[in-house]
C-alpha positions in Angstrom: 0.0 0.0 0.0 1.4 3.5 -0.6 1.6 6.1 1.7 -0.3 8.8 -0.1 -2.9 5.7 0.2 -2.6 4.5 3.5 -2.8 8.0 5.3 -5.9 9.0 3.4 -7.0 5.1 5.1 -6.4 6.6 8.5 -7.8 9.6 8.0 -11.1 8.2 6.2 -10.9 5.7 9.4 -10.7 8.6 11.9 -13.5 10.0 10.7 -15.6 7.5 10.5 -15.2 6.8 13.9 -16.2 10.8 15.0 -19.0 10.5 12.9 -20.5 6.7 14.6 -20.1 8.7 18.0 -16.7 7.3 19.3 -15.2 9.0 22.0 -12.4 10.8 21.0 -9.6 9.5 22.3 -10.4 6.4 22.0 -10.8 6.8 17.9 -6.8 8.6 18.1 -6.0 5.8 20.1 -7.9 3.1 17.2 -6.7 4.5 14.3 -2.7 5.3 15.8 -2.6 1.9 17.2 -3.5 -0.2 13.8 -1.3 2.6 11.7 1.5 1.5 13.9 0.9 -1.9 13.5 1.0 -1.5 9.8 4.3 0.0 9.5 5.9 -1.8 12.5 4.5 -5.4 13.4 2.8 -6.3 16.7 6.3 -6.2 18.6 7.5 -3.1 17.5 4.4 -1.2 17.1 3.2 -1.9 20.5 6.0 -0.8 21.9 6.4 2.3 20.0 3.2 3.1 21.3 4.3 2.5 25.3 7.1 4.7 24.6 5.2 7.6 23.1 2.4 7.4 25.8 5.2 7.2 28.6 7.0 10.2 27.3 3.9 12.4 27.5 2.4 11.0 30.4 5.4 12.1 32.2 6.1 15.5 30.8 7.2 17.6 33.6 5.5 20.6 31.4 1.9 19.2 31.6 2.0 19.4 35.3 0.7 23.0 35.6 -2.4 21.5 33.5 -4.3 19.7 36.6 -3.0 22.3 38.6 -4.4 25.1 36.9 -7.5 23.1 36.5 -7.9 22.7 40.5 -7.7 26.1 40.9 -9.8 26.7 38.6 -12.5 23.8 39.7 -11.5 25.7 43.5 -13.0 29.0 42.6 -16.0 27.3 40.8 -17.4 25.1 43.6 -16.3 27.6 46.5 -18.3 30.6 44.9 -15.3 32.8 44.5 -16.2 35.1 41.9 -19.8 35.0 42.1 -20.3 38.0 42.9 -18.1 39.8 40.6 -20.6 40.4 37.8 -22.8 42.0 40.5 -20.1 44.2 41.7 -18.8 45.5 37.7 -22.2 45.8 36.8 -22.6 48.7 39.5 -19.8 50.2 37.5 -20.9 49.8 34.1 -24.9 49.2 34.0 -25.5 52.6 33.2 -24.1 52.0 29.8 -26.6 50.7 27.0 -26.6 47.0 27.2 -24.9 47.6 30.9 -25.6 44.0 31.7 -24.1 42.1 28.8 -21.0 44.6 29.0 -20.8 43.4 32.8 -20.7 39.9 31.7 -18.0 40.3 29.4 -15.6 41.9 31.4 -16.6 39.7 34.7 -15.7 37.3 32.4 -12.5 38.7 31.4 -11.4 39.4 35.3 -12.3 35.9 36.2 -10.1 34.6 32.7 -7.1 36.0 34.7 -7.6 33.3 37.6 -9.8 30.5 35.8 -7.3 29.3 32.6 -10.7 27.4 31.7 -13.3 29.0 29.3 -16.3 26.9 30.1 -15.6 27.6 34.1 -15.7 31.1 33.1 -18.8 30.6 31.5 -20.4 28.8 34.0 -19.5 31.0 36.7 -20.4 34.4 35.3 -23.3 32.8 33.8 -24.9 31.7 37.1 -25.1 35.2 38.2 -25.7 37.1 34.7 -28.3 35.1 33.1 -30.9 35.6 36.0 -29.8 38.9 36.4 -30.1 39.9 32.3 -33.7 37.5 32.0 -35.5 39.4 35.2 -33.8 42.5 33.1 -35.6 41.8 29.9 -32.9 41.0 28.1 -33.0 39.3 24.7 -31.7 36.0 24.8 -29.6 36.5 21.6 -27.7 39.6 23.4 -27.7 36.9 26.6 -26.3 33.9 24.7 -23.5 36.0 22.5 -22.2 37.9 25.0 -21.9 35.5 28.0 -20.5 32.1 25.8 -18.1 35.2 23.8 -17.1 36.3 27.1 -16.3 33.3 28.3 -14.2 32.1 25.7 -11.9 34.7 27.3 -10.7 32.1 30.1 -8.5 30.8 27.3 -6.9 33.6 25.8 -6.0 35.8 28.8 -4.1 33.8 30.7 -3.3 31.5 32.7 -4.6 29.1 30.0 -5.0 25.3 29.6 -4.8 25.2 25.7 -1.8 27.2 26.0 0.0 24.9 27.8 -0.8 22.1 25.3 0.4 24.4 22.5 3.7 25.5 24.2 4.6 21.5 25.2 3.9 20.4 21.6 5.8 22.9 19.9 8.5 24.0 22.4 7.5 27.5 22.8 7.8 29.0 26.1 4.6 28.8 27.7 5.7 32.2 30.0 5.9 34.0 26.3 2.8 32.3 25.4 0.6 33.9 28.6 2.4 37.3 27.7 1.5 37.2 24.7 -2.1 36.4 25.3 -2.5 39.6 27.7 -2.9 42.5 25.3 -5.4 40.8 22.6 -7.1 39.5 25.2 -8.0 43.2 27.1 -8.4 44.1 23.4 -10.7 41.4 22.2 -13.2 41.8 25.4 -12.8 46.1 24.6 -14.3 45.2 21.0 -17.1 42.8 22.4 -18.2 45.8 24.5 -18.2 48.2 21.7 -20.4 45.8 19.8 -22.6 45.7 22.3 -22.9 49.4 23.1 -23.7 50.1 19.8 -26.0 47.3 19.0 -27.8 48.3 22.6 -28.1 51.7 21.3 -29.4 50.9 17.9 -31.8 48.5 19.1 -32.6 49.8 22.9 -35.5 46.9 23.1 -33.1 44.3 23.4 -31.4 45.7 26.4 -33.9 47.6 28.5 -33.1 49.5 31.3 -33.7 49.8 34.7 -33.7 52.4 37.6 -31.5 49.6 38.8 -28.4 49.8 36.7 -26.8 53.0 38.2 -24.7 51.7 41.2 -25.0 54.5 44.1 -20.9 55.4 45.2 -20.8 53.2 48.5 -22.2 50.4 46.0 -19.4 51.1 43.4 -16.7 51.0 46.9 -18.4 47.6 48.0 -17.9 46.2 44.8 -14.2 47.0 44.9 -13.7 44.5 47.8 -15.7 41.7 45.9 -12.9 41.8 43.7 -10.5 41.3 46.2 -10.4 37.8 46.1 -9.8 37.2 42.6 -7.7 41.1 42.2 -5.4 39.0 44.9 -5.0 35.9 42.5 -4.0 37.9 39.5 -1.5 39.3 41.2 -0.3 36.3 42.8 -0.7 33.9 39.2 -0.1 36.8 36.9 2.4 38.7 38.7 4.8 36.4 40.1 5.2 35.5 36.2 5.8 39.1 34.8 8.2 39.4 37.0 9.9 36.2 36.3 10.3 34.9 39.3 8.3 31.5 39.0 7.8 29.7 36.0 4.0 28.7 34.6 4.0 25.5 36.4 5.3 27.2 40.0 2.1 30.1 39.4 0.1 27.2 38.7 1.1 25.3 42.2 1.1 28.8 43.7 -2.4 29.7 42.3 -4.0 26.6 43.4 -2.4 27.1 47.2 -3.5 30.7 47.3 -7.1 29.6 45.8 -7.8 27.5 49.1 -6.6 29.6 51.5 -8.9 32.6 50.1 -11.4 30.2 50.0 -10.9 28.9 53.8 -10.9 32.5 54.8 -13.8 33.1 53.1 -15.4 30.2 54.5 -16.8 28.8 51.0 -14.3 25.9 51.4 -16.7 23.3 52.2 -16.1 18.7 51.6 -18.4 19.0 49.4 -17.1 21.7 47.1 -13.4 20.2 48.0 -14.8 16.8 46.5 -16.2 18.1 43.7 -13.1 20.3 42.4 -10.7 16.7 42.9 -13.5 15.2 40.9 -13.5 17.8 37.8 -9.3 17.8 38.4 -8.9 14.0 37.9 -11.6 14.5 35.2 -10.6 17.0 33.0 -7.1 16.1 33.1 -7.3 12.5 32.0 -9.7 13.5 29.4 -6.9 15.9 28.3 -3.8 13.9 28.6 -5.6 10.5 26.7 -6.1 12.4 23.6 -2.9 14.2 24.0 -0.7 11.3 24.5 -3.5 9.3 21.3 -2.9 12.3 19.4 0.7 12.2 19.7 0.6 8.4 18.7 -1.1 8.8 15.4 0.8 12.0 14.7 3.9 9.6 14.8 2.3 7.3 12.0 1.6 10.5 9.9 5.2 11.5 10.7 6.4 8.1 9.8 4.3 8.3 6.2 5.6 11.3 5.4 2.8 13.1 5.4 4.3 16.7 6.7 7.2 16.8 4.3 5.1 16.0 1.5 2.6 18.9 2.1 5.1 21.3 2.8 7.2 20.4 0.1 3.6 21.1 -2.4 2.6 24.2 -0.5 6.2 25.3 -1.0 6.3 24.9 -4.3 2.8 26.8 -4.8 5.4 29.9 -4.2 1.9 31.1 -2.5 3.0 34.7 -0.5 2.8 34.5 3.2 -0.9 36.7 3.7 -2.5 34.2 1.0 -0.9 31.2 2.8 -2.1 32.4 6.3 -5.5 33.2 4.7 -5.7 29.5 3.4 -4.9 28.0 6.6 -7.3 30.1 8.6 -10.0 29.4 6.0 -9.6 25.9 6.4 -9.0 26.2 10.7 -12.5 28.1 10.4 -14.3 25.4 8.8 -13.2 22.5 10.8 -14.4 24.7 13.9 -18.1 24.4 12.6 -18.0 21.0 12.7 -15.3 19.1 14.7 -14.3 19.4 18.3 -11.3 22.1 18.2 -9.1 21.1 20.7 -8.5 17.4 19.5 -8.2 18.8 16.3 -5.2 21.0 17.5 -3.7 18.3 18.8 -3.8 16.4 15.6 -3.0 19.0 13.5 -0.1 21.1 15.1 2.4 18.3 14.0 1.8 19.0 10.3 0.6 22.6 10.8 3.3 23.7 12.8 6.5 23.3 10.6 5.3 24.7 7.6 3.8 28.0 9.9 7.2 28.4 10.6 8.4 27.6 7.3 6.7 30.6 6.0 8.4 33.0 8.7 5.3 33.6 10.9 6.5 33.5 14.8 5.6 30.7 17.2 4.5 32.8 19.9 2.4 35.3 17.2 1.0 31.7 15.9 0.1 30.0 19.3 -2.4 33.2 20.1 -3.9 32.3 16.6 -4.5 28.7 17.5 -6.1 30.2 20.9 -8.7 32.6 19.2 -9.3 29.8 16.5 -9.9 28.0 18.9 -12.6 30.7 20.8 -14.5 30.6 17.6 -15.1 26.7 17.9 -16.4 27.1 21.5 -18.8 29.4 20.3 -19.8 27.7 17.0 -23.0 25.1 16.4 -22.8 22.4 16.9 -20.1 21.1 19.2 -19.4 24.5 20.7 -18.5 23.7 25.0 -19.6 27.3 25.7 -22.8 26.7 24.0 -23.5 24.0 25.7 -22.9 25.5 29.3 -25.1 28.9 28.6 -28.2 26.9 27.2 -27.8 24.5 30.0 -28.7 27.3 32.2 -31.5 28.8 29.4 -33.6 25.8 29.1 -35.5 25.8 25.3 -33.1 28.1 24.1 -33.8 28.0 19.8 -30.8 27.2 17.4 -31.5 30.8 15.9 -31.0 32.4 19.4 -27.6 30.8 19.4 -26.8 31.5 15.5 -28.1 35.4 15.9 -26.3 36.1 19.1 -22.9 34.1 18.5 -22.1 35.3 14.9 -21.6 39.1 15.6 -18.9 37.2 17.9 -17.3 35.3 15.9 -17.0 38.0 12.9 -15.3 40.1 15.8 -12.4 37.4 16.6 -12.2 36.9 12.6 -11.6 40.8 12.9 -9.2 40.1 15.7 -7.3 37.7 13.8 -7.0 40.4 10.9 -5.5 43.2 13.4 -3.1 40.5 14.6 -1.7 39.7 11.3 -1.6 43.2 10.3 -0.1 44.3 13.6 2.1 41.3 15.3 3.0 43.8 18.0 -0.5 43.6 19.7 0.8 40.0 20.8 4.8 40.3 20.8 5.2 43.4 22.2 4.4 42.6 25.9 6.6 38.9 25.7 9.6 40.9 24.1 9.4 43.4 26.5 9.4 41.0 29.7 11.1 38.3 31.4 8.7 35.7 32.2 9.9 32.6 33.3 9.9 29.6 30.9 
């Protein structure tokens, strides 16, 4: 069998398995398994495959993945930053659409201390969506802004799909949450102008209410609701400006910090302890199987030589760098609307990866790509996570409440992406300018 053959085999195969319903990893783990087979025998193969899931299992790197995930579960369970949208929305409700701006930037406060965008979701969301409904709110505006907003938990950081970027192409992870900073303020700053002006255009779908004008001493009280998590930004966030921990210390440190706030705030109950353990030990091993699956079948499509053949053909298109970046994105874009993104990342930065940097664009610049890319697919029909957390909490939402208030969204990240490749700087800047820790 020829290669060009055989890897359209695996890739037919993988699909097939998505599209039956297999889990995930466990279609990685399928097709990389019998690929390796293939090429190597039983013996060989098998072993190969030990080796390569030993390797990632282990990765020192990956340890500030269930660590940032506790912390995050941590602030979820304990109620730690519940009542942050209450307290910006004292600040800003006077604003058209004052209550979907508050969501989006309680959402991006909490981003700084979560590293997870449906915990963000889900904990903004538990306070804004009752708030928004009693409001009269339309639940377009309600859906948009709140699953947009949360998307935010991966790009400012500290961020979980980070980490798997920086471990799988060896780019500091410390330039990586740099990096993510600036476009991040400036991504949740555009999602507010949207919304100020579509409030304004269209005041019925944001009424509002004698409510919305915070007196001061409400404005002062809502200052020390954001103590808590003002206090973890500086402890995650700062400590890695600064360079005097790496991402994987902040993470340890984070999670420490998040329990003791949480004991002194008394919200640190067995129950809620449980519970974060149980999303931790969850979350993570959901991760690491497809990462170390992933990794396994991106061997076999190493082995075929699937990478050097496409770069070689893309190479010789002599294609110049903004039509070869629109190409990519075009095709990044429609794999968001219908597979899961983050496997798909996985699977893809292998072969992706070298010819990125083939063309000249920087790691760093590219990994903040991947992250908004991959903001899109968590707000995208039909596998979006976000979307699935927000209508959770909207029972008999419509698919057209979820299409009308997600795709001024997702037109404003496809903006973002623009303004990034236009102007690298908005990402580069801050991580060229600073000594994080690797």
């Amino acid at each position: 069998m020829s290669e060009a053959l055989l890897g359209t085999l695996l890739l037919f195969l993988l699909f097939f398995f998505f599209a039956i319903g297999l889990e995930i990893a466990l279609s990685l783990a399928l097709v990389g398994v019998l690929g390796l087979i293939y090429l190597k025998g039983w013996e060989v193969g098998l072993s190969v495959v030990g080796s390569i899931a030993w390797s990632n299992a282990t990765s020192f790197n990956f340890i500030a993945l269930p660590l940032f995930v506790f912390m995050s579960a941590v602030l979820l369970h304990s109620g730690i930053g519940k009542g942050l949208f209450t307290a910006v929305s004292k600040w800003v409700g006077f604003l058209p659409g004052g209550m979907a701006i508050a969501g989006v930037l309680s959402c991006a406060i909490f981003a700084a201390v979560s590293g997870s965008s449906v915990a963000t979701a889900a904990t903004i969301g538990l306070i804004a969506i009752p708030e928004m409904e009693r409001r009269g709110y339309a639940r377009p505006l309600i859906i948009g802004s709140l699953a947009a907003g949360g998307t935010l938990g991966i790009l400012i950081p500290p961020s979980i799909p980070m980490i798997i970027y920086g471990v799988m192409t060896e780019t500091s992870i410390g330039h990586l949450y740099m990096a993510g900073i600036v476009p991040g303020i400036l991504l949740a700053l555009m999602f507010v102008i949207y919304i100020v002006v579509y409030a304004t255009l269209r005041p019925e779908v944001a009424p509002r209410s004698p409510d919305d004008h915070g007196t001061f001493a409400e404005k002062v009280a809502g200052l020390r609701e954001m103590g808590p998590v003002a206090l973890l930004i500086f402890v995650v966030m700062g400590s890695m400006y600064i360079g005097i921990v790496t991402p994987t210390e902040a993470a340890a440190l984070g999670s420490l910090v998040s329990l003791m706030i949480a004991a002194y705030m008394r919200a640190l109950s067995l129950a809620a302890l449980k519970q974060a353990f149980y999303e931790t030990v969850r979350t993570t091993s959901m991760v690491m199987l497809i990462i170390m699956f992933a990794a396994i079948l991106s061997h076999v499509i190493a082995l075929i030589g699937t990478p050097r053949a496409l770069m070689e053909n893309i190479i010789a298109l002599d294609l110049p760098k903004w039509a070869f970046f629109v190409l990519v994105f075009a095709v990044l874009l429609a794999i968001a609307y219908a597979l899961e993104e983050l496997s798909v990342m996985i699977i893809i930065l292998p072969i992706l990866f070298p010819l990125v940097v083939a063309f000249g664009f920087d790691a760093v610049w590219f990994g903040i790509i991947m992250i908004i890319w991959l903001e899109i697919g968590f707000i995208t029909p039909p596998v979006g996570l976000n979307l699935f957390v927000i209508q959770g909490m909207m029972p008999g939402s419509t698919a057209r409440e979820v299409t009308v208030g997600t795709t001024p969204f997702v037109l404003i990240m496809i903006v973002m992406v623009a303004l990034l490749f236009a102007f690298p700087e908005i990402a580069l800047w801050l991580p060229q300018h600073s000594m994080p820790a690797k």
